[in-house]
Residue frames relative to the residue before (quaternion, step in Angstrom):
aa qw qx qy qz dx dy dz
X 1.0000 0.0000 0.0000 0.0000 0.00 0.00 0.00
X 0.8056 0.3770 -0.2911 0.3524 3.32 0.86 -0.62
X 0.1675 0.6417 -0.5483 0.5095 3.40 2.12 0.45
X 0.8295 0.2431 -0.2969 0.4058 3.36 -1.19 -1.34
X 0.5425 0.5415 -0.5209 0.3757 4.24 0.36 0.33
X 0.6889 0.4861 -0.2591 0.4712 3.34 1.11 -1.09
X 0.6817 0.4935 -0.3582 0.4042 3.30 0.76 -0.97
X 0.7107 0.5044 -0.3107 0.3794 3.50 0.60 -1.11
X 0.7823 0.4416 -0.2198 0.3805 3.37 1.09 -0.71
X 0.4315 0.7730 -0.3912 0.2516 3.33 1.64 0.49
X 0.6346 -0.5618 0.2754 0.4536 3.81 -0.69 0.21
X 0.5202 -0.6951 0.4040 0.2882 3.26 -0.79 1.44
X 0.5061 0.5586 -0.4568 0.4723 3.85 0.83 -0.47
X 0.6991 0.4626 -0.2913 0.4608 4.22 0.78 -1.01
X 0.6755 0.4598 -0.2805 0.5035 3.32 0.93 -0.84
X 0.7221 0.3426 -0.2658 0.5390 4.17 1.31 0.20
X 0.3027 0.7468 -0.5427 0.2370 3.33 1.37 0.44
X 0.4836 0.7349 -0.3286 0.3437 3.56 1.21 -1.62
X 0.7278 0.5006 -0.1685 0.4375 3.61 0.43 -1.32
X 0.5982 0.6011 -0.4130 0.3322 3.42 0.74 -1.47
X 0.9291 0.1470 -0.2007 0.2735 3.68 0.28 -0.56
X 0.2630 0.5907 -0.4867 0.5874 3.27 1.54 1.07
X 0.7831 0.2788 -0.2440 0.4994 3.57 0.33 -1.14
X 0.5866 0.4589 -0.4424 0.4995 4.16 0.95 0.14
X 0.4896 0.7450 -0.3003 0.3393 3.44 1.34 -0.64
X 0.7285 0.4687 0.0380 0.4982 3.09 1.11 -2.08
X 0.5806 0.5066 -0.3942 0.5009 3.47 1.24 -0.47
X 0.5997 0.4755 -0.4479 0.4623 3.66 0.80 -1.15
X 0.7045 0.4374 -0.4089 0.3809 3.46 -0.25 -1.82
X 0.5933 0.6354 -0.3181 0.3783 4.09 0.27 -1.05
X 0.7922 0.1474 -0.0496 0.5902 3.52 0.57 -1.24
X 0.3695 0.6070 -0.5849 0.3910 3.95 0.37 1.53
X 0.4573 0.5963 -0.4627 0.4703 3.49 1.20 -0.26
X 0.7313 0.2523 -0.1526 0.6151 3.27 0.38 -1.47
X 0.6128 0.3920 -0.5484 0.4125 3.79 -0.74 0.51
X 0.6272 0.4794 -0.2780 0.5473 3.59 1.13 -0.65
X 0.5727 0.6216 -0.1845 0.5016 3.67 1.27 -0.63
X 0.7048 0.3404 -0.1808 0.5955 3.52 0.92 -1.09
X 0.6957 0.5092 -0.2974 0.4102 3.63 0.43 -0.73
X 0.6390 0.4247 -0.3051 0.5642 3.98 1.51 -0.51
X 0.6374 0.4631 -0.3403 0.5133 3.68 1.45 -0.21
X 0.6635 0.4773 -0.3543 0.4543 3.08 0.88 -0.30
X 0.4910 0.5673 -0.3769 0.5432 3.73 1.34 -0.62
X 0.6315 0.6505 -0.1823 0.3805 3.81 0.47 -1.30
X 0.7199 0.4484 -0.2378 0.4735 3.27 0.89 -1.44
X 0.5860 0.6256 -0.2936 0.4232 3.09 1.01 -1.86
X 0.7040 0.3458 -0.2676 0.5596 4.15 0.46 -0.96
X 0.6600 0.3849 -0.3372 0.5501 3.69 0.29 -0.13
X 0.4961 0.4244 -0.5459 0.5251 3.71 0.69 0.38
X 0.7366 0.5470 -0.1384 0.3728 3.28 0.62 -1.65
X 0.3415 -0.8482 0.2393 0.3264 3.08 2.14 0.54
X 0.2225 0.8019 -0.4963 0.2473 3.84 0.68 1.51
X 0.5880 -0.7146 0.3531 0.1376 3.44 0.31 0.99
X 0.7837 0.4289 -0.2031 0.4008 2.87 0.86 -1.46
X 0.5511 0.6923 -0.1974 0.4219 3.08 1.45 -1.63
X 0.7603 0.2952 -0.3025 0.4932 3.41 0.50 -0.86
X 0.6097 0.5319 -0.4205 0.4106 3.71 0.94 -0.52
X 0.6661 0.6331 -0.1465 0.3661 3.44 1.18 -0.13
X 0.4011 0.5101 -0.2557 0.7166 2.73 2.32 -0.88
X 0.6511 0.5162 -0.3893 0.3976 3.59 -0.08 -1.13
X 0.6703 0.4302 -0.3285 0.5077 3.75 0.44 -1.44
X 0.8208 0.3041 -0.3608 0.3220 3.85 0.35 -0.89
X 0.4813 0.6834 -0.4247 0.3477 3.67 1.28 -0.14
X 0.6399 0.5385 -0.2458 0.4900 3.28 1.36 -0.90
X 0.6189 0.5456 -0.3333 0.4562 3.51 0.66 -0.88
X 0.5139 0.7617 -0.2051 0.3370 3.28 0.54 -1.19
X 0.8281 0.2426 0.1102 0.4933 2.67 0.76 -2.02
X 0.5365 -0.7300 0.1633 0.3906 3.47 1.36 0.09
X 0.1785 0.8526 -0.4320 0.2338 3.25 1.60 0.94
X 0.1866 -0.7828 0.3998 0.4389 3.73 -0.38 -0.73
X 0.2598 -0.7213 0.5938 0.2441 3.69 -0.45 0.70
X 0.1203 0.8329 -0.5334 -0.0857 4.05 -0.05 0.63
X 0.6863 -0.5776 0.3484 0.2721 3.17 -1.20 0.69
X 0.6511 0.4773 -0.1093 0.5799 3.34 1.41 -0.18
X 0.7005 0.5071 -0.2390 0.4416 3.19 1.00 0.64
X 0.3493 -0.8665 0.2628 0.2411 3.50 -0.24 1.50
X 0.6397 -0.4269 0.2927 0.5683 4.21 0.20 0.25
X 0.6272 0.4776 -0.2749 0.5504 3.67 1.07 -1.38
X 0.7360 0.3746 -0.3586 0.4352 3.76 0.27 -0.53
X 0.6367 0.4437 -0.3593 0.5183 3.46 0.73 -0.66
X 0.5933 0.5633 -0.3639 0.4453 3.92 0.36 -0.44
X 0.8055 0.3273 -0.0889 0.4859 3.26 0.86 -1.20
X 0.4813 0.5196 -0.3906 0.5880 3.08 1.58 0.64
X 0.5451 0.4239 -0.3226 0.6474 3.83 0.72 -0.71
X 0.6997 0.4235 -0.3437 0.4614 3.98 0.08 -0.23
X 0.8498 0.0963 -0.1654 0.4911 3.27 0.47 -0.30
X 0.7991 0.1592 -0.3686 0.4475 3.53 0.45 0.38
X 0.7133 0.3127 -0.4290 0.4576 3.76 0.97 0.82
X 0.4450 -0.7470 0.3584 0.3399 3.60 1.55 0.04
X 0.0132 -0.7893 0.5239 -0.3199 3.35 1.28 1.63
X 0.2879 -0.7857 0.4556 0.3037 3.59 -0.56 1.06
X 0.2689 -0.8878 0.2844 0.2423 3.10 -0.49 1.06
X 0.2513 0.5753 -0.6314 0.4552 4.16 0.96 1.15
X 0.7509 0.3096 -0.4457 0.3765 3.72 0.16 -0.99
X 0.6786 0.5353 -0.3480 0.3631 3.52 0.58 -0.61
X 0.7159 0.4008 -0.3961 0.4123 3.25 0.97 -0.32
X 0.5995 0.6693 -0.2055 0.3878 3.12 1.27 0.11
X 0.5023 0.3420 -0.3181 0.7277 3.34 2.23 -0.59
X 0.7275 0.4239 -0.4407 0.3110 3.59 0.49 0.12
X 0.5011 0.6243 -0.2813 0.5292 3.33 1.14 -0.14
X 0.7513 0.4519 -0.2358 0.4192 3.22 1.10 -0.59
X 0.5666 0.5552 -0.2727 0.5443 3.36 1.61 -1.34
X 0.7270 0.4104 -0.4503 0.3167 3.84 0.52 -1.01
X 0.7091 0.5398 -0.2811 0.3561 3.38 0.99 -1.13
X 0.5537 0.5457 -0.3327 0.5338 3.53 1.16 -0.45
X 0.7304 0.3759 -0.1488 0.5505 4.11 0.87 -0.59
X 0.8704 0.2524 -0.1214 0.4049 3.59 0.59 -0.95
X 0.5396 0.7006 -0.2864 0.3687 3.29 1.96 -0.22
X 0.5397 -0.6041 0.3661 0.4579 3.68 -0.66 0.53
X 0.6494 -0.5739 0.4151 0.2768 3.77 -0.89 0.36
X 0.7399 0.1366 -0.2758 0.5982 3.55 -0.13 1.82
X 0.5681 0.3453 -0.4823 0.5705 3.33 1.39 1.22
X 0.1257 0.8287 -0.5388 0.0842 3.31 -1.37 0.90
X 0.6591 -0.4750 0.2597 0.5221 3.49 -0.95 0.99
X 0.1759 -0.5740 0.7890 0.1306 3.95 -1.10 1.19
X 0.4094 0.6195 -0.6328 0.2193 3.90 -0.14 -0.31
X 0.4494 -0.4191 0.6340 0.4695 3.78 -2.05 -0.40
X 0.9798 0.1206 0.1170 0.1083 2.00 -1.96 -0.52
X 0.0368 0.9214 -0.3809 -0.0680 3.93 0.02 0.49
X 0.0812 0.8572 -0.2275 0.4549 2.95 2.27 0.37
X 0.8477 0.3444 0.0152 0.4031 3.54 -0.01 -1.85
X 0.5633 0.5952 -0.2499 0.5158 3.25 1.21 -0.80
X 0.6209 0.6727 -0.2294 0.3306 3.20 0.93 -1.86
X 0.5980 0.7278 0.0346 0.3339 2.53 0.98 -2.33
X 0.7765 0.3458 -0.1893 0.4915 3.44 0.58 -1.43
X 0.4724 0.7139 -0.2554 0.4493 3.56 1.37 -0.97
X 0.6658 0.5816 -0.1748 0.4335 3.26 0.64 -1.59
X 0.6886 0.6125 -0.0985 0.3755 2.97 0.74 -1.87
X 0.7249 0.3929 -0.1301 0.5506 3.66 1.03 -1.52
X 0.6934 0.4142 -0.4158 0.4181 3.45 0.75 -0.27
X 0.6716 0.5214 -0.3587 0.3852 3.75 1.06 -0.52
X 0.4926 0.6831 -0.2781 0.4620 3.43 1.73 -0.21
X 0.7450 0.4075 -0.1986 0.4894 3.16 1.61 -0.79
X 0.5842 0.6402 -0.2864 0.4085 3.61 1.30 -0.17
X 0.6354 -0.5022 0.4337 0.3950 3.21 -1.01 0.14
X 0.5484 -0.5728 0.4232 0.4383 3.58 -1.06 0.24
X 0.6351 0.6397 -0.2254 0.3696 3.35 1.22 -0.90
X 0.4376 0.5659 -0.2828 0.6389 3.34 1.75 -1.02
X 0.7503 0.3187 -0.3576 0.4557 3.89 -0.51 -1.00
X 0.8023 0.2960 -0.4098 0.3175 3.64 0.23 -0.73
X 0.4690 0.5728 -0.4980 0.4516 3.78 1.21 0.13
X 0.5144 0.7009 -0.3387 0.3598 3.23 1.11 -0.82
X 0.8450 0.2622 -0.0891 0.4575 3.04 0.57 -1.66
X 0.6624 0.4946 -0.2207 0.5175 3.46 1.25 -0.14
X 0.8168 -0.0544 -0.1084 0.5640 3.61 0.42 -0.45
X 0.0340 -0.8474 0.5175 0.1136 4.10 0.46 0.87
X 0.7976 -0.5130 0.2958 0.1148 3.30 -1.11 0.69
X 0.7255 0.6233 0.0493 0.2877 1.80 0.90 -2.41
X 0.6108 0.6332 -0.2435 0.4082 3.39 1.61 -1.04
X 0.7391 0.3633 -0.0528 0.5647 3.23 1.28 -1.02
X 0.7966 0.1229 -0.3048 0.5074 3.59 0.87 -0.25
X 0.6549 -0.4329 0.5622 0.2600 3.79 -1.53 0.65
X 0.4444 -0.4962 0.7183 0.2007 3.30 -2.04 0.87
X 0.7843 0.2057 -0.1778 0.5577 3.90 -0.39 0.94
X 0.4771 0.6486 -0.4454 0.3914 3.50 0.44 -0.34
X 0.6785 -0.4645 0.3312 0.4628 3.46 -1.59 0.72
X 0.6512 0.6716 -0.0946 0.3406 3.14 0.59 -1.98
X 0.6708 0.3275 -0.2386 0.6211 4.15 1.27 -0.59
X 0.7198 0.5687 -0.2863 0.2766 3.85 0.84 0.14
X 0.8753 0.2119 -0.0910 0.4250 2.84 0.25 -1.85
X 0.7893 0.3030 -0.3381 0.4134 3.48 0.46 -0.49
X 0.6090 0.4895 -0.5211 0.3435 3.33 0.46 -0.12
X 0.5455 0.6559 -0.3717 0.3663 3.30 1.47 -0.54
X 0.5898 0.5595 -0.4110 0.4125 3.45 0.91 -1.00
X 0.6860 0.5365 -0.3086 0.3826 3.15 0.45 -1.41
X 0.6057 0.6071 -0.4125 0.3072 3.90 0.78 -0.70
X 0.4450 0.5893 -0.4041 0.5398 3.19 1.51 -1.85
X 0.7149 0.5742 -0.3339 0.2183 3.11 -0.78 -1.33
X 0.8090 0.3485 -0.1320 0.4545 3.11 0.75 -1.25
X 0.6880 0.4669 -0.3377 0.4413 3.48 1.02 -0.40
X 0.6121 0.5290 -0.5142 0.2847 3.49 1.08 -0.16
């Protein structure tokens, strides 16, 4: 009888040790999406300083995913820009400015290329205005389980239905 006095009355912090590393376990595994997430954005940026077009058009395509934009396969850079401008409230200098870059880097004759700076900042600001425009819930899926990792820019899965669901929402 006087066992189960001692036990019961022991410090509640000893009596949750057990857990501490199952439940420190589960945080790690949980937050490798994002850590794997931040480390390809950070790769991305780094080449879009270094003024790579693609790299940042790519950031751009996965910021959106992320966040539940659609990136469809059927859509030209200029339409998709000018989508993020007017139905997520993308400023629209930086976009024209990752667009300007993506066309000329893809549609330009061979031994032109984007002479601009930096493609980083632009990228950056884009980012920035579209997470302002999301739900809180969006940004933290965003930053916690991204999409992006698992779906493709163009891919079935970045188009059509989230698209529907925009219409929907914008009417």
């Amino acid at each position: 009888d006087l066992g189960s006095d001692a036990s019961s009355s022991a410090d509640p912090a000893v009596r949750a040790l057990p857990w501490l590393g199952p439940l420190l376990g589960l945080l790690l595994i949980g937050s490798i999406p994002g850590l794997i997430r931040e480390a390809r954005r950070r790769s991305l940026l780094a080449s879009a300083r270094a003024v790579d077009p693609v790299a940042a058009w790519r950031l751009l395509q996965d910021d959106a995913i992320d966040l539940g934009i659609p990136v469809p396969p059927d859509e030209s850079p200029r339409s998709f820009g000018a989508r993020l401008v007017t139905l997520h409230g993308a400023p629209p200098e930086a976009v024209d400015t990752l667009v300007e870059a993506i066309e000329l880097s893809s549609y330009a004759p061979r031994g032109y290329r984007w002479r601009g700076t930096d493609l980083a900042a632009p990228e950056i600001a884009v980012r920035d205005a579209l997470r302002a425009g999301s739900s809180r819930m969006l940004r933290i899926a965003a930053v916690v389980a991204p999409r992006s990792l698992l779906i493709r820019p163009g891919s079935v899965y970045a188009g059509d239905g989230l698209r529907t669901r925009e219409r929907v929402g914008s009417r």
